[in-house]
C-alpha positions as CSV (number, residue, x, y, z in Angstrom):
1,X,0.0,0.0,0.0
2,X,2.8,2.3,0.8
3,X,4.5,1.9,-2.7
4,X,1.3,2.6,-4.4
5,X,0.8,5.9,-2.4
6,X,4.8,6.9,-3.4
7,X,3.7,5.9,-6.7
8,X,0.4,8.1,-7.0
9,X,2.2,10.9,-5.2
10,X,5.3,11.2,-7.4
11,X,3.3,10.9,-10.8
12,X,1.0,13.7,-9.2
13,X,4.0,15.8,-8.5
14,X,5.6,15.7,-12.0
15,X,2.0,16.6,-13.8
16,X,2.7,20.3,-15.1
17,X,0.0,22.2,-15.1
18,X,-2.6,21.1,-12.7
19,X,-1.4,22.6,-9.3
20,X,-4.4,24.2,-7.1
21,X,-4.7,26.3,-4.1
22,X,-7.9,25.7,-2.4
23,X,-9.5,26.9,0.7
24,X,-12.6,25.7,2.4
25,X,-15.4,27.1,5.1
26,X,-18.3,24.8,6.3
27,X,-20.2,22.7,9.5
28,X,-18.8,20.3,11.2
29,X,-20.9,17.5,13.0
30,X,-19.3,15.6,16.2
31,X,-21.4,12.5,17.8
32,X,-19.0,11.8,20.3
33,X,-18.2,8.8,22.8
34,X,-16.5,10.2,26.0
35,X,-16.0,7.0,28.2
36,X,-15.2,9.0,31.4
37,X,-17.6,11.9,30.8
38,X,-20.6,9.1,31.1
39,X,-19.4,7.3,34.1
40,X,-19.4,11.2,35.3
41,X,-23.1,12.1,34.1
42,X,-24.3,8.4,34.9
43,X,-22.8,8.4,39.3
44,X,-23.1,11.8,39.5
45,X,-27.0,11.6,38.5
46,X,-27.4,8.5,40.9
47,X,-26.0,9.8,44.3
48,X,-27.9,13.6,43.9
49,X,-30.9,11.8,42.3
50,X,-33.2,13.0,45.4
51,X,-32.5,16.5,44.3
52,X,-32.5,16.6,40.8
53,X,-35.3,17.5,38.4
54,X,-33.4,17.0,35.3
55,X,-30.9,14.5,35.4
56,X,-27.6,14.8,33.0
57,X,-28.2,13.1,29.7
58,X,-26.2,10.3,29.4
59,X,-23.5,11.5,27.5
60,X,-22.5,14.6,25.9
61,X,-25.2,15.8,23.0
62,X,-23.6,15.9,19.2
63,X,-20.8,18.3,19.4
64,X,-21.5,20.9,16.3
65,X,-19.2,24.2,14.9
66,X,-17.2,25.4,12.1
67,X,-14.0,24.2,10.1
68,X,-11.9,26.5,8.2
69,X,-9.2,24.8,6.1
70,X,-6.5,25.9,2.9
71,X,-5.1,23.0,0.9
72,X,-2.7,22.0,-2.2
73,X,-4.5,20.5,-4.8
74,X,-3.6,18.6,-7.8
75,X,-6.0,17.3,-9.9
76,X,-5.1,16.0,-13.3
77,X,-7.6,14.7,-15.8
78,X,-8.3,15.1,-19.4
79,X,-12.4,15.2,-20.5
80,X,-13.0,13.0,-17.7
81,X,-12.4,11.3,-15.0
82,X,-8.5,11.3,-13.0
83,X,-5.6,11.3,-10.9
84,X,-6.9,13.5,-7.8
85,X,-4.5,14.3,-4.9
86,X,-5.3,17.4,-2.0
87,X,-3.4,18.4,1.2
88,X,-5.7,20.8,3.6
89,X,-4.6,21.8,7.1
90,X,-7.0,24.1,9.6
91,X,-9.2,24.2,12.4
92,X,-12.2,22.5,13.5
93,X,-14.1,24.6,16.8
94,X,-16.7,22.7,18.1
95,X,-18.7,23.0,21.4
96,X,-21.4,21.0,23.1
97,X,-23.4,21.5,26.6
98,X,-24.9,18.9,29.0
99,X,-26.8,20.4,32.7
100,X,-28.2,18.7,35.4
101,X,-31.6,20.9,36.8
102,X,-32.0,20.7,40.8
103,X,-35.5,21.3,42.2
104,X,-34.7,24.0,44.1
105,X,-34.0,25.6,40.4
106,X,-30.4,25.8,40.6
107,X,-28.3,23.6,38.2
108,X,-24.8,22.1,37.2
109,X,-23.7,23.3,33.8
110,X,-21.0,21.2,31.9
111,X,-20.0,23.3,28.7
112,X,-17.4,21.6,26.4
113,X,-15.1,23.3,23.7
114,X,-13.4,21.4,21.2
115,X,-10.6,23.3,19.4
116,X,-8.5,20.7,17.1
117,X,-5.8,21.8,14.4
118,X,-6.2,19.1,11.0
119,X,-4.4,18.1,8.2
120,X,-6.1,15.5,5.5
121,X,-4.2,13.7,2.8
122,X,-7.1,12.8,0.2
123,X,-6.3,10.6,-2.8
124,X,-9.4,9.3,-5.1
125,X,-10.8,10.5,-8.9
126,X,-12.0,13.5,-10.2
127,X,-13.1,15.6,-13.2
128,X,-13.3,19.7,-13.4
129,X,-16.9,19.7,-11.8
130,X,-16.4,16.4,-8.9
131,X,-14.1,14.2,-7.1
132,X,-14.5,11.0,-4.9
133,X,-11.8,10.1,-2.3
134,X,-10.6,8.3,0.5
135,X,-9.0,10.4,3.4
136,X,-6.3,10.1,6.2
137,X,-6.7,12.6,9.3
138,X,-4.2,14.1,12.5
139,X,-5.9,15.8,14.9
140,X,-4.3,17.8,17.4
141,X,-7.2,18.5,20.1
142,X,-7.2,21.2,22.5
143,X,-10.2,20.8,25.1
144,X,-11.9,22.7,27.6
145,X,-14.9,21.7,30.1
146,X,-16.2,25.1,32.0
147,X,-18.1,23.2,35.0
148,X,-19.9,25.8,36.6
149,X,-22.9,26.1,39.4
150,X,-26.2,28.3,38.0
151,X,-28.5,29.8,40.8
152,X,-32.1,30.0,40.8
153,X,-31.9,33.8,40.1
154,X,-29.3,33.2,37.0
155,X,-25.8,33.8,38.5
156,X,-23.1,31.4,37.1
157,X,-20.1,30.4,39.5
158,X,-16.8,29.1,38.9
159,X,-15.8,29.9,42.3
160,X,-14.5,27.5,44.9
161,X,-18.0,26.9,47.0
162,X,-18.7,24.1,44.8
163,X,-16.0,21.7,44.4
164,X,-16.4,21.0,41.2
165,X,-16.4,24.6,39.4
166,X,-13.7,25.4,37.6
167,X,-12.0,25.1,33.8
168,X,-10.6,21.9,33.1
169,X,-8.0,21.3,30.4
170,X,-6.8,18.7,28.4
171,X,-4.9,18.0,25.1
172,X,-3.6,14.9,22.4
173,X,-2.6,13.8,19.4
174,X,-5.4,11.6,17.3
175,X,-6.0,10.4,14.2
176,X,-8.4,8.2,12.1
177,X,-9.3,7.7,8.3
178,X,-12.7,8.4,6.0
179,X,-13.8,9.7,3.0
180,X,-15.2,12.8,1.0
181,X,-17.1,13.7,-2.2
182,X,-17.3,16.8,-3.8
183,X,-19.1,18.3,-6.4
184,X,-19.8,21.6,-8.5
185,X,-18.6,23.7,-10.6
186,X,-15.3,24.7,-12.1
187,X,-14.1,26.4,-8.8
188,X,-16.8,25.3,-6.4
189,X,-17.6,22.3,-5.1
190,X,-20.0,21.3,-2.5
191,X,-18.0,18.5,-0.2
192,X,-19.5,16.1,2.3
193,X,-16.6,14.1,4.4
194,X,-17.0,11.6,6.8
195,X,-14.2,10.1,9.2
196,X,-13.5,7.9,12.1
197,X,-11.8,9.2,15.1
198,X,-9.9,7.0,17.1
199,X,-8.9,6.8,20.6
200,X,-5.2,6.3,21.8
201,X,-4.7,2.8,21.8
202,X,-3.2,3.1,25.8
203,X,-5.4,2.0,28.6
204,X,-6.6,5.2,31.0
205,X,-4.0,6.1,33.6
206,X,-0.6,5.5,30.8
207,X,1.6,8.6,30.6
208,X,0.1,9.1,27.0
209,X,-2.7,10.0,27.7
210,X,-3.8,13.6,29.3
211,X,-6.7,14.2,32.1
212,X,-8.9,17.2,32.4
213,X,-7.4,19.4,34.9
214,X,-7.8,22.7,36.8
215,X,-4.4,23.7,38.1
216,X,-5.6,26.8,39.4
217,X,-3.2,28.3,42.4
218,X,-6.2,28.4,45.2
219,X,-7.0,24.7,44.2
220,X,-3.3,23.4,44.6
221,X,-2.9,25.2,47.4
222,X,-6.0,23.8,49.0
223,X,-4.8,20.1,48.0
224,X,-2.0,20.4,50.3
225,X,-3.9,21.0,52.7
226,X,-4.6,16.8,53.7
227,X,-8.3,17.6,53.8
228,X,-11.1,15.3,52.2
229,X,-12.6,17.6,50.3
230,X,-11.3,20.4,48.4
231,X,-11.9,22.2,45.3
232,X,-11.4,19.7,42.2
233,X,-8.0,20.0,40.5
234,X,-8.9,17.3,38.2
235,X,-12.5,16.1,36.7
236,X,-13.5,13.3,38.5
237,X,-14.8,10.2,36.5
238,X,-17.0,8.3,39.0
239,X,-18.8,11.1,41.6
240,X,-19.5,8.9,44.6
241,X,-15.8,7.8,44.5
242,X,-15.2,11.4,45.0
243,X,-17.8,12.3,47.3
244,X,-16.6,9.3,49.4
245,X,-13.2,10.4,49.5
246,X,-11.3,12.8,47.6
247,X,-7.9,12.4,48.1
248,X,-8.4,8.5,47.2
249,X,-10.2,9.5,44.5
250,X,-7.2,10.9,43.1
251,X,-4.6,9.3,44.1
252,X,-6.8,5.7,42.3
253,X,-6.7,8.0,38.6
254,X,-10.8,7.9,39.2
255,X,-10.1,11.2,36.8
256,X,-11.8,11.6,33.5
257,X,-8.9,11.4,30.4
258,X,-9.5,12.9,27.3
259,X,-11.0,9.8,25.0
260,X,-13.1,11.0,23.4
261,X,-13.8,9.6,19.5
262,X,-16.2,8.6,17.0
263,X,-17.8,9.6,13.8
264,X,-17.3,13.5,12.2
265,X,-19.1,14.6,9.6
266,X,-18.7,17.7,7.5
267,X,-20.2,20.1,5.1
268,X,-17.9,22.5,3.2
269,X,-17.9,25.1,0.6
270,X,-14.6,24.2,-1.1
271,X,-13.0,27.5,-3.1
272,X,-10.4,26.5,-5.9
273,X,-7.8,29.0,-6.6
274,X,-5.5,27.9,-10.2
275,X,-2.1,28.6,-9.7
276,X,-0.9,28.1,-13.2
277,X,-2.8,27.7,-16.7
């Protein structure tokens, strides 16, 4: 497989007059699987389940936002159908919301942003008005949950009188493979793209993999403190493991790691700019 790619790549590279820059805006569609985010929603509805009116769904909802990209192409074909070849790097900046409603009013708000940096190597067919190709994708993923406490006349707290407020961070490397088709006119095309996102393939708890944490100064400082409960430096993964003890909690990894994966889906506008005749 890898001799045909060299192949494909260098016969692409020696076409003359076919180079393209291209540049794309469009929607991009998450349905994610967060292992440690539903252990979270699933314990944390069970021991406050006296309380609440509105439960936290069971996992996050379908993360949705925009994807900006610029790409190489080169697309070589004579009246119809041939060798296509395009590099695109950019962003993807996606966001999705789960809350848990008390019935005193009040409520826990979990707000997830998703900020990845891609580049896709496509190689398939296509003509001056379509193409059809198979796709490989790096991901570098940047995420942030903002855990915050809403009060039954609106105010929303990070601050330290809940224990679990705060912004939690985490980061990694991913990748996975897909496909996209595209079709329009001379220098438009309307492209749909689909892809599988994996997760690392290390267990929870190896050095590879990142947790979402809150390293905020009042929140390490209070960790030193040897008490049982303190504000959360890192998102806890099972919530009555937490309650029960805090400093256990932590000290067992009961954190939730950043493992996220699935299915994305994407609709683009895809500009094409000719850089020679």
């Amino acid at each position: 497989m890898k001799k045909i790619i060299s192949i494909l790549l260098l016969i692409a590279f020696n076409f003359e007059s076919n180079a393209q820059v291209n540049f794309s805006i469009g929607k991009t569609f998450y349905p994610l699987t967060a292992p440690g985010f539903q252990t979270f929603f699933t314990t944390y509805n069970n021991e406050l389940a006296a309380d609440i009116k509105t439960p936290f769904k069971y996992e996050f909802p379908t993360a949705t936002g925009w994807s900006i990209k610029g790409g190489y192409l080169l697309n070589k074909h004579d009246d119809g159908a041939g060798f296509y070849y395009n590099t695109t790097t950019g962003v993807n900046i996606l966001k999705t919301k789960n809350e848990a409603v008390f019935t005193n009013g009040e409520s826990r708000k979990t707000v997830l942003h998703m900020n990845e940096w891609i580049t896709d190597v496509s190689l398939g067919v296509g003509g001056e008005n379509f193409h059809f190709a198979i796709n490989g994708t790096i991901q570098l993923r940047f995420n942030k949950l903002f855990c915050s406490y809403v009060y039954h006349d609106g105010s929303e707290s990070f601050g330290p009188e809940k224990n679990l407020n705060g912004i939690f961070s985490a980061n990694r490397l991913m990748g996975g493979f897909g496909a996209e088709a595209g079709f329009g006119i001379k220098y438009l095309q309307v492209v749909f793209k689909a892809a599988k996102i994996y997760k690392p393939f290390e267990k929870d708890g190896s050095t590879y993999l990142s947790y979402y944490s809150d390293l905020a100064g009042y929140k390490a400082d209070a960790g030193l403190t040897g008490n049982s409960s303190y504000p959360a430096e890192y998102m806890p993964a099972d919530y009555h493991s937490f309650l029960t003890d805090q400093l256990t909690s932590e000290s067992s990894n009961n954190f939730v790691y950043i493992n996220d994966h699935g299915w994305q889906f994407g609709l683009s506008l895809m500009f094409i700019i000719p850089t020679n005749d």
